[in-house]
C-alpha positions in Angstrom: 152.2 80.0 131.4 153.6 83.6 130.1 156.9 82.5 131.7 157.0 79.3 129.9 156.5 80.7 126.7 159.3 83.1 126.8 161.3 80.5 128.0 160.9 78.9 124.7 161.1 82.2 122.6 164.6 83.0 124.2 166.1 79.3 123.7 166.0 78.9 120.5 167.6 82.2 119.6 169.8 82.5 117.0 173.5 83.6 117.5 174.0 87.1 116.6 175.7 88.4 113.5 179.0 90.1 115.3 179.5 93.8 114.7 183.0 95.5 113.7 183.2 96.1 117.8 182.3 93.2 119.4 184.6 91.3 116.5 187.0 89.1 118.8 188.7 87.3 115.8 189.1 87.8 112.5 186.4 85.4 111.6 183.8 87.6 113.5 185.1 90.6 112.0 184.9 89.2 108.1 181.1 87.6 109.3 180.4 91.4 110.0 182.2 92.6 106.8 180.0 90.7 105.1 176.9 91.3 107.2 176.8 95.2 106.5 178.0 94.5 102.8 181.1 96.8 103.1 181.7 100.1 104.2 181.3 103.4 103.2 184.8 105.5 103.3 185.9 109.2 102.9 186.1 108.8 99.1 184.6 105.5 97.9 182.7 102.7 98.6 184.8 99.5 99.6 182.7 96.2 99.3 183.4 93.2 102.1 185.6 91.2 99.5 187.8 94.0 98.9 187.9 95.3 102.8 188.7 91.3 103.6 191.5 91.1 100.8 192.9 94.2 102.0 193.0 93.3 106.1 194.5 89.7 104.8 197.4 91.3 102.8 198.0 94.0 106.0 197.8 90.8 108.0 200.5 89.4 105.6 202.7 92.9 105.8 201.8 93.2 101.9 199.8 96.1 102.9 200.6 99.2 105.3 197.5 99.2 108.0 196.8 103.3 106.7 195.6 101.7 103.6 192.4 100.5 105.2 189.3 102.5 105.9 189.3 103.6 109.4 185.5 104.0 108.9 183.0 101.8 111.8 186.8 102.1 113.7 187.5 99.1 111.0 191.1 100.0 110.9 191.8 99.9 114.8 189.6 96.8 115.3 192.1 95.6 112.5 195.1 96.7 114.5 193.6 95.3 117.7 193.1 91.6 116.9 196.5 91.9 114.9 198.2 92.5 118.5 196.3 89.1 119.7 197.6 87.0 116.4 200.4 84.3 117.4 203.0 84.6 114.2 203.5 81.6 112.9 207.1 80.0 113.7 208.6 79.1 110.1 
């Protein structure tokens, strides 16, 4: 009976919010942005929306990578799943 029951506790588990680590897109990663709230960097407090309009413009090459908080390891996570991006062919 105990079996059972946990049986039905685990199936109907939610999926999990993804973290700035485990992000493997850039969907995950702005779902955890928004998640925490934003992040805490050396000298201010950057909310989600501003930490997701600043990895889009980096994305774009409007923005130098160094100009994101490195903070959570955002920066290199934004760096890594820049390196797994296909450019688009024009």
């Amino acid at each position: 009976m105990r079996f059972e029951q946990l049986n039905q506790e685990n199936s109907g588990a939610e999926k999990e919010t993804p973290t700035i680590a485990s992000s493997k897109n850039f969907k995950d990663l702005f779902e955890a942005l928004r998640e925490l709230g934003g992040l805490q960097g050396s000298h201010k407090f950057y909310s989600a929306e501003d930490l997701i309009e600043r990895i889009n413009k980096a994305r774009k090459g409007e923005l130098m990578p160094s100009d994101i908080t490195n903070a959570e390891g955002l920066r290199d996570k934004v760096l890594e799943l820049g390196g797994k991006e296909t450019p688009e062919i024009n």
